[in-house]
N, C-alpha and C positions, 0 to 999 in steps of 0.2 A: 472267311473274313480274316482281316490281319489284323492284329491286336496293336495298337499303339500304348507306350505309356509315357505318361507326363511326368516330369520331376518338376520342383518346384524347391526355389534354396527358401530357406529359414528367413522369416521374416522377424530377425528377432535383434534389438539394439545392440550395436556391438561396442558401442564406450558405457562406460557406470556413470557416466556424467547425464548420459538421457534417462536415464530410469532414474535418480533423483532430481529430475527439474519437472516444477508442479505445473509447468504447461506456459501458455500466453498468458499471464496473467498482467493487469495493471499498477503499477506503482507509483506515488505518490511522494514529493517531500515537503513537509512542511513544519510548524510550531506547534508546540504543544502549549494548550491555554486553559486546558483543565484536567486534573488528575483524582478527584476528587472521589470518583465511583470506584468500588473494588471491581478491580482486573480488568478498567475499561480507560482509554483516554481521549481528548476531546483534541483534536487535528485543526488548524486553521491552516488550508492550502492556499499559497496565492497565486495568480495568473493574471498575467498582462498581455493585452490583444488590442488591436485597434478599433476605434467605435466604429461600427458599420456607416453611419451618417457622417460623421464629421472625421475620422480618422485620425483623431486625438486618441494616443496609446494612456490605455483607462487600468487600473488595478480590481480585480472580481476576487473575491475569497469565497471560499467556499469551508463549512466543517465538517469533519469524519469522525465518529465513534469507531472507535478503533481497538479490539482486545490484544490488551497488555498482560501478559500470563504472570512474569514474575515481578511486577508493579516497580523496573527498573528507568522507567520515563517520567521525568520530572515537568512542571511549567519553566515555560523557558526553551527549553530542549529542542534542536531538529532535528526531529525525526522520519524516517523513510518507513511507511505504509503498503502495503501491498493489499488486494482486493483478493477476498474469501467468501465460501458459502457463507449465508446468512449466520450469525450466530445470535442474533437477538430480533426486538421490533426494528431496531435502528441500527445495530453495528453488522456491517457488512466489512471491516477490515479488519487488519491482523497488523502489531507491530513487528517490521523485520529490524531494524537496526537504529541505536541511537545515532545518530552523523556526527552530533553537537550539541555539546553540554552548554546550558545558559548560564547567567552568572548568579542564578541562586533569587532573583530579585523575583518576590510576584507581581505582577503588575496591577496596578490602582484603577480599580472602577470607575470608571467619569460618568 
């Protein structure tokens, strides 16, 4: 019998930029509207889409608990969110980046 052999090249990443990127992950940008919980903060995303029936472009917000590790996110602030394992009952994000500092104002309960 004749012996074949297989070679096979390395499947191994050749830039260091793929071995630090955490995968597909989802991101997010939106206002911070509460800051109130240690190393956590409150996300108000918004999205505008058109009504399925009438086709009038409608505004949906949506909020995120979002862990903030060195409690550098103020109210006000837009910040950019990225999706992570669960870390609590309800925060499923991570703060990546402040975008945009608010002007310091909290805003009034109505």
């Amino acid at each position: 019998m004749a012996e074949t052999t297989i070679t096979t090249a390395a499947a191994e990443p050749t830039s260091t930029s793929a071995t630090l990127s955490r995968g597909n992950r989802k991101e997010r940008v939106g206002e911070v509207i509460s800051n109130k919980m240690a190393k956590t903060i409150i996300v108000k995303v918004e999205r505008r889409f058109a009504h399925a029936k009438f086709k009038k472009v409608v505004t949906g917000y949506k909020k995120f608990y979002a862990h903030d590790e060195k409690g550098e996110a103020k109210v006000g602030d837009h910040v950019r969110i990225e999706e992570t394992r669960p870390l609590s009952k309800t925060k499923r994000w991570r703060l990546v980046a402040v975008v945009d500092r608010g002007s310091g104002v909290a805003p009034v309960a109505a």
